[in-house]
Biotite code that builds the C-alpha atoms (Angstrom):
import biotite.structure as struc

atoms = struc.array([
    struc.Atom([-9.599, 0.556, 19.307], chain_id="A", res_id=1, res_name="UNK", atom_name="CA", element="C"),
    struc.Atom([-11.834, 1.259, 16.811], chain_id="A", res_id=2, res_name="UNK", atom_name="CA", element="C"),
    struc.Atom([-11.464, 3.933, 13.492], chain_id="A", res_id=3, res_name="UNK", atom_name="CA", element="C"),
    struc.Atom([-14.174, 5.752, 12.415], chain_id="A", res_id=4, res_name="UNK", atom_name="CA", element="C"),
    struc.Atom([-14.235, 6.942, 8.760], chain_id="A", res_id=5, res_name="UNK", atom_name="CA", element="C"),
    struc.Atom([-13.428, 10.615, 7.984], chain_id="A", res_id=6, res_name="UNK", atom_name="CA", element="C"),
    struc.Atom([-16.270, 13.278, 7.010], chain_id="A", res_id=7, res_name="UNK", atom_name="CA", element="C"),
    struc.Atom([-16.362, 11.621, 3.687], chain_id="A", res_id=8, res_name="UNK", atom_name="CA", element="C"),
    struc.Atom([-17.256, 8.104, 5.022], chain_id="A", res_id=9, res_name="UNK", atom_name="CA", element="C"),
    struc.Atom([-13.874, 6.897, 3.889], chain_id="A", res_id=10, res_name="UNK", atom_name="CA", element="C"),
    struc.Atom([-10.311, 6.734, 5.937], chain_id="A", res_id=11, res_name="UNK", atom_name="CA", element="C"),
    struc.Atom([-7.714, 8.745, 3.843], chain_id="A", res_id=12, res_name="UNK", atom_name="CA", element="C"),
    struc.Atom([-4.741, 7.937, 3.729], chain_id="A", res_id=13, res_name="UNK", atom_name="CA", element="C"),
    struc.Atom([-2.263, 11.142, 4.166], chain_id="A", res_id=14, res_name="UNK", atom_name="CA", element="C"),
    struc.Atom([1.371, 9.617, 4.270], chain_id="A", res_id=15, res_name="UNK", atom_name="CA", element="C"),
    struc.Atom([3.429, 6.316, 4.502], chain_id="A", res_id=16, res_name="UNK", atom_name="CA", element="C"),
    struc.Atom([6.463, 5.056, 5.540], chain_id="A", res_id=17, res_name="UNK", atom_name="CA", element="C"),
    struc.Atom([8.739, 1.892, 5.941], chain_id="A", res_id=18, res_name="UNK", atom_name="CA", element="C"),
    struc.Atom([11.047, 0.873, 7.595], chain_id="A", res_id=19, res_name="UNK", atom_name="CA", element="C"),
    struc.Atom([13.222, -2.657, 6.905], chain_id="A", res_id=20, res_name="UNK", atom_name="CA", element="C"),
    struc.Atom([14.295, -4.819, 9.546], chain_id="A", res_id=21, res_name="UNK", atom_name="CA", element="C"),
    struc.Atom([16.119, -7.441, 8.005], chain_id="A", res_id=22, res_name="UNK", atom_name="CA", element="C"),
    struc.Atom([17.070, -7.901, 4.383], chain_id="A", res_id=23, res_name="UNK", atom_name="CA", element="C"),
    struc.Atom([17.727, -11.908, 4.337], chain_id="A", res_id=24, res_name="UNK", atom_name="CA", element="C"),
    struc.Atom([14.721, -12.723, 4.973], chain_id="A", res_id=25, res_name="UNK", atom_name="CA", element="C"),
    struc.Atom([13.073, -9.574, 3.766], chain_id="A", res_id=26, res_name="UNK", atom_name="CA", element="C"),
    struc.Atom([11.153, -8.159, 6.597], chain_id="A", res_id=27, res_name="UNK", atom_name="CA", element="C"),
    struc.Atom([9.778, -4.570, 7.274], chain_id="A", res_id=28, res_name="UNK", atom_name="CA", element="C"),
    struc.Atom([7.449, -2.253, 8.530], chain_id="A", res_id=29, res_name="UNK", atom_name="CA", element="C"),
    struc.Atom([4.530, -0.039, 6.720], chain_id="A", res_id=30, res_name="UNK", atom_name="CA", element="C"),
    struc.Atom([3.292, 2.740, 8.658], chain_id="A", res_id=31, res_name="UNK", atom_name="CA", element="C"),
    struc.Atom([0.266, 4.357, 7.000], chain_id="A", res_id=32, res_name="UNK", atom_name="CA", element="C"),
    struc.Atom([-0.841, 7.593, 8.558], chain_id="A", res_id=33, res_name="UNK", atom_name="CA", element="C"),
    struc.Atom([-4.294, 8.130, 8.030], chain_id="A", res_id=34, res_name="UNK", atom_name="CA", element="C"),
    struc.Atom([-7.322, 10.783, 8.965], chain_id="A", res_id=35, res_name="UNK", atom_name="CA", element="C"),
    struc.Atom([-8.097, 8.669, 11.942], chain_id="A", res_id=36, res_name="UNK", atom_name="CA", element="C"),
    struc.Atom([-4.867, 7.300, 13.570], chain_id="A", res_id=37, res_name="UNK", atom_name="CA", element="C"),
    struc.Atom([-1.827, 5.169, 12.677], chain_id="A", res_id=38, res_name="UNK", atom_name="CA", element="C"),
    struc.Atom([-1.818, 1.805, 10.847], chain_id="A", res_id=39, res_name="UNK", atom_name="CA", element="C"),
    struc.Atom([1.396, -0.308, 11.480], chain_id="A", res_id=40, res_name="UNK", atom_name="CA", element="C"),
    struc.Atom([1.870, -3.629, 9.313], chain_id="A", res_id=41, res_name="UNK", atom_name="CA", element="C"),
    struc.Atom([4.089, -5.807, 9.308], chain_id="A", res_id=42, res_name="UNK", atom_name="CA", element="C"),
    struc.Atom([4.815, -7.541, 6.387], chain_id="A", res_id=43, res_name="UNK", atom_name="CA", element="C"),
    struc.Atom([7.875, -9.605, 4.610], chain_id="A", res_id=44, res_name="UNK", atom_name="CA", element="C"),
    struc.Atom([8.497, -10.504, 1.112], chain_id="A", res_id=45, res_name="UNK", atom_name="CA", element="C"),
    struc.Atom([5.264, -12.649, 0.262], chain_id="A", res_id=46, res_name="UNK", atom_name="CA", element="C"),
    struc.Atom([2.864, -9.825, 1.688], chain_id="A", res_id=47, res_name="UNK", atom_name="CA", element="C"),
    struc.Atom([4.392, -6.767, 0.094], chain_id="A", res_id=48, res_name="UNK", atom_name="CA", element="C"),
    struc.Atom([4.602, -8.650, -3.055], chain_id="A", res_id=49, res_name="UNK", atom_name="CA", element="C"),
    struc.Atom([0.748, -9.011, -2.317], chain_id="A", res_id=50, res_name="UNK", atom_name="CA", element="C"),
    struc.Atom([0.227, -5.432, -1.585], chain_id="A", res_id=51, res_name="UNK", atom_name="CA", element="C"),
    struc.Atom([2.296, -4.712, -4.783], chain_id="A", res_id=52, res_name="UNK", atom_name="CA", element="C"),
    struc.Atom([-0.230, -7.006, -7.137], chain_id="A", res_id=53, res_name="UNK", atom_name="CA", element="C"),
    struc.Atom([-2.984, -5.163, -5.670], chain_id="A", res_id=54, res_name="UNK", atom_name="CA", element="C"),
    struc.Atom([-2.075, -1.609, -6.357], chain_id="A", res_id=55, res_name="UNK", atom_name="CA", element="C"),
    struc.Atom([-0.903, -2.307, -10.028], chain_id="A", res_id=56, res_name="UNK", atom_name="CA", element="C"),
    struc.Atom([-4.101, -4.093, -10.292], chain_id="A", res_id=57, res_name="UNK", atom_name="CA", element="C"),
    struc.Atom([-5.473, -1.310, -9.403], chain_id="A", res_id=58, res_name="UNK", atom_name="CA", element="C"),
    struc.Atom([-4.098, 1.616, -11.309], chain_id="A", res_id=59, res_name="UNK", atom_name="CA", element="C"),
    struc.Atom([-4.215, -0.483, -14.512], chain_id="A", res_id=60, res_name="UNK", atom_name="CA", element="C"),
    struc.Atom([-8.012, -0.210, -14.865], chain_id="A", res_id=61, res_name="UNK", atom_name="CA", element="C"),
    struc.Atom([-7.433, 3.406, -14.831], chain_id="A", res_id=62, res_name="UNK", atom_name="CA", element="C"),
    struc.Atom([-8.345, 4.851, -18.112], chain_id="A", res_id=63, res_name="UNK", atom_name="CA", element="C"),
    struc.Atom([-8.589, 8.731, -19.938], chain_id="A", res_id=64, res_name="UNK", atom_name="CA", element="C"),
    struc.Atom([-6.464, 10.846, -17.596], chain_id="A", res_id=65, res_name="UNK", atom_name="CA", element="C"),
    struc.Atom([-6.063, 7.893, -15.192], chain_id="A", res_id=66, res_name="UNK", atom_name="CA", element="C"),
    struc.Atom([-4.536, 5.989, -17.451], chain_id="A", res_id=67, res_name="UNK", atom_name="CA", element="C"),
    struc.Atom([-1.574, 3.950, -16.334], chain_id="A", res_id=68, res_name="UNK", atom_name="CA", element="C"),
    struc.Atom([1.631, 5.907, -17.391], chain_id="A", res_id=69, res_name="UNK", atom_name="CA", element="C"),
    struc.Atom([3.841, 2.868, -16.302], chain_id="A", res_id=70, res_name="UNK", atom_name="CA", element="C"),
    struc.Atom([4.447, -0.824, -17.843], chain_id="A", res_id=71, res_name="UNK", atom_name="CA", element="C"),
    struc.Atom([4.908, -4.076, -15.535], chain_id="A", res_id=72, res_name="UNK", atom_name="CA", element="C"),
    struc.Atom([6.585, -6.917, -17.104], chain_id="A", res_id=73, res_name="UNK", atom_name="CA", element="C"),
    struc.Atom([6.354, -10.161, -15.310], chain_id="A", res_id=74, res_name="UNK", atom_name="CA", element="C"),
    struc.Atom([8.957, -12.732, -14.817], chain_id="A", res_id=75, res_name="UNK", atom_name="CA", element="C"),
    struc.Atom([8.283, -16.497, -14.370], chain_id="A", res_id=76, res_name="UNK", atom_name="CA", element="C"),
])
């Protein structure tokens, strides 16, 4: 099936939720519910660690009112 983008040309995304199968090994579901339909993904420890990277990525080039009003401190 394919989506088609929303009014604005983008999908938005309206809610989420997840769901964990299995704790040892870490494995889950993300449901995004968007403007267009349902996304499903399944995903385990590497990939939402992934996802995670991306969004901090993300809101840290925020800046002015979108600053990031959080600190991440990294482990080796």
């Amino acid at each position: 099936m394919k989506r088609r983008p929303g009014k604005s040309g983008f999908v938005k995304l309206l809610a989420t939720e997840t769901t964990l199968l299995s704790a040892d090994p870490l494995i889950g579901l993300i449901e995004l519910e968007t403007d267009t339909g349902t996304i499903n993904l399944a995903m385990n420890r590497i990939v939402a660690e992934r996802l995670l990277s991306a969004v901090i990525e993300f809101l840290q080039a925020g800046e002015g009112d979108d600053a990031p009003t959080f600190a991440v401190e990294r482990s080796q």
